[in-house]
N, C-alpha and C positions, 0 to 999 in steps of 0.2 A: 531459498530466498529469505531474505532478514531484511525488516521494515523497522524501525521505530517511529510511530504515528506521534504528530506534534498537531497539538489542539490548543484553544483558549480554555482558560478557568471553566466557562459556559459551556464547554464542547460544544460551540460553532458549528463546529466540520462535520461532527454525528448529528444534530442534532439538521442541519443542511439536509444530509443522506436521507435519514429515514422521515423527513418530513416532506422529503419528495420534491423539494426547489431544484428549479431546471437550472440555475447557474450557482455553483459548487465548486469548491476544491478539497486537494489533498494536500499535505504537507509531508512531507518523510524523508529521513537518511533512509539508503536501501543499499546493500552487500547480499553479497553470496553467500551459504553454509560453511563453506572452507575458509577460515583465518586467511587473508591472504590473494584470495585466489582471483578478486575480482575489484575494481577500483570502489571508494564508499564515496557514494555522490547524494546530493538533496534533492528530491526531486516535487517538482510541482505538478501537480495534476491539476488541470481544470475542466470542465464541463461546461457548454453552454449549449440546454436545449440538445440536441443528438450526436453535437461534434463534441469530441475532445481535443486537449492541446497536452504536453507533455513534456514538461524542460528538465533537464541534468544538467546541476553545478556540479564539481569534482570539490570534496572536502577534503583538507589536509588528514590524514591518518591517525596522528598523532592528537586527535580529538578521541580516538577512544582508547589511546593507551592506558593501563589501570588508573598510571599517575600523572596522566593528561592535564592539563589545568586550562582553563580560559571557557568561554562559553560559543553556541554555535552563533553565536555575534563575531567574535572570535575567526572563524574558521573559514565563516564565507567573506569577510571583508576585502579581499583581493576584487581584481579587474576582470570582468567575464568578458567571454569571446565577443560573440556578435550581440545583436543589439536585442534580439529576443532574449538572449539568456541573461544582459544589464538589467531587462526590464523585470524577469523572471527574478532575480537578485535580489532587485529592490524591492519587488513582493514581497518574496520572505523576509527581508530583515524589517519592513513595516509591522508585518504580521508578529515577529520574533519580542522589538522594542515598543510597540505601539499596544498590541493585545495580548500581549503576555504567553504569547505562545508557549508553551512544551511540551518536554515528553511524555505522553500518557500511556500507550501502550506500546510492547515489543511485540511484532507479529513474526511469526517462522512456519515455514513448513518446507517440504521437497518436490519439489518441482519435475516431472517429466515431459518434457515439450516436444514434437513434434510440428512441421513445419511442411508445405505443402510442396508436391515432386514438380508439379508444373506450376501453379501461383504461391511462391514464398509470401506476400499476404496475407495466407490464409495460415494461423496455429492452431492446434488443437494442445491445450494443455493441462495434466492430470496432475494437482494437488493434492499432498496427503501429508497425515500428521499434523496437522496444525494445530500449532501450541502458542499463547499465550502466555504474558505476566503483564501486571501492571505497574504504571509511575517507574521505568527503568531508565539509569544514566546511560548517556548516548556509549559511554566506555562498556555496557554490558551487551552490545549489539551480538557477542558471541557466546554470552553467557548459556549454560545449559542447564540450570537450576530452578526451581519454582513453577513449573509449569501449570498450566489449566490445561485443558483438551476439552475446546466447546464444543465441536463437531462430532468427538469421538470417535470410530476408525472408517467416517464416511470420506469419501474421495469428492473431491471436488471439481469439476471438467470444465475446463471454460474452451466457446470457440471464437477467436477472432478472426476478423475479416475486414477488409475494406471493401472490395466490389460485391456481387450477390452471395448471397448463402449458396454453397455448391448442393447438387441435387443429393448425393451420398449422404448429407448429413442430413436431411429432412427423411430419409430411406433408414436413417440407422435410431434417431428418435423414434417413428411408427413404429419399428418392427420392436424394441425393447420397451417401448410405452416407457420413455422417460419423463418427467415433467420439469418445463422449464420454468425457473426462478433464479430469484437474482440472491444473489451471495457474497454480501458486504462483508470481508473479512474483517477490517477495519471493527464495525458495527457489531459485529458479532462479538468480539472482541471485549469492546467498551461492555458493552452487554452482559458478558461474562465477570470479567475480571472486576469492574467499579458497578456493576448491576443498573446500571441504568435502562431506565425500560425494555426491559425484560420481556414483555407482550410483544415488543415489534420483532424483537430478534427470533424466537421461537415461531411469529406467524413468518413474517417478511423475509426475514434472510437465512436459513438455516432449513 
C-alpha cells in the first residue's frame, strides 16, 4: 500500500489524532506497490466518536506522471458519482483551496491480508516494512529512495470487524500475551520524518 498524507501547514489531522478528538479525518491519494496495478483514488476518512465513513474519488493518473503538471485541485475537479462522494469532493477541495492542504508524508509498506471463511467482515491484516519520507510530490507515490523505517522490522496486525470480536481472536491474544495498541501510521510518520512530538509517537502509537 502507498498513501500520501495531505495535512494543513498546522498538521490539523495529526495533531486531531494524537490529541484524542472524537471527530477527525484523513486525507490521502492511496495505490498499490505495483506501478500500475491498482486504480490511484483520494480518499477521505472520517471518524465520528466509534463509527467511521470512508469515500474514494478515482484521480486521473497522469497526476503522478514525472512530468505531470497541474495540481490535486487539478485532478479532482470533474463530476462525482452519487451524492456522498459530490459531498466528499467538495471536502477535499475546501480543505485543498481554503486550508492549504498538502503533501507531508509518503507512507508504504506490504500488506498481507486475510479475510474471514464464513464472515468476509472480518480481516486480519499483517503489515511490514514500513517506510517513510517526508514533504513528497504526489508524482513520487512510487518512488523507492529516502526512506526512514520508524517501526523497524516490527509487523504490524491490524483486526477488523463489523459485528462482534470472533471468540479465536480473544484465544490467540491470551495465549501469546499480546498487547493491544493503537498504531497511527500516519502519526508515526509525521513523528519520524518532520519530528514532531516525538513523546506521543514512542508512548502512543508504536
Amino acid at each position: 500500500m502507498r498513501s500520501v498524507y495531505y495535512d494543513s501547514p498546522t498538521l490539523e489531522c495529526f495533531r486531531a489524532k494524537v490529541g484524542g478528538q472524537q471527530v477527525r479525518e484523513k486525507h490521502r491519494p492511496r495505490t498499490y506497490n505495483e506501478p500500475g496495478s491498482a486504480p490511484l483514488r483520494f480518499e477521505l476518512k472520517q471518524k465520528r466518536g466509534v463509527g467511521y465513513a470512508k469515500h474514494k474519488l478515482p484521480i486521473d493518473r497522469r497526476a503522478i506522471a514525472p512530468d505531470g503538471r497541474g495540481t490535486m485541485l487539478d485532478w479532482l475537479s470533474g463530476e462525482a458519482g452519487t451524492s456522498a462522494e459530490e459531498t466528499a469532493r467538495q471536502r477535499i477541495l475546501f480543505k485543498l483551496r481554503r486550508c492549504a492542504y498538502r503533501p507531508i508524508v509518503l507512507v508504504t509498506y506490504d500488506r498481507e491480508a486475510y479475510i474471514g471463511r464464513w464472515d468476509e467482515t472480518t480481516r486480519v491484516t499483517f503489515d511490514r516494512n514500513l517506510r517513510v519520507r517526508a514533504f513528497p510530490p504526489l508524482s513520487a507515490i512510487h518512488d523507492e529512495t529516502s526512506w526512514n523505517y520508524p517501526v523497524g522490522d516490527w509487523v504490524i496486525v491490524e483486526v477488523k470487524f463489523t459485528r462482534l470480536v470472533l471468540p479465536w481472536m480473544g484465544a490467540v491474544h491470551g495465549r501469546l500475551q499480546l498487547k493491544t495498541q493503537a498504531c497511527s501510521k500516519y502519526c508515526t510518520a509525521v513523528a519520524e520524518v518532520i519530528g514532531v512530538d516525538a513523546r506521543t509517537r514512542r508512548e502512543r502509537h508504536v
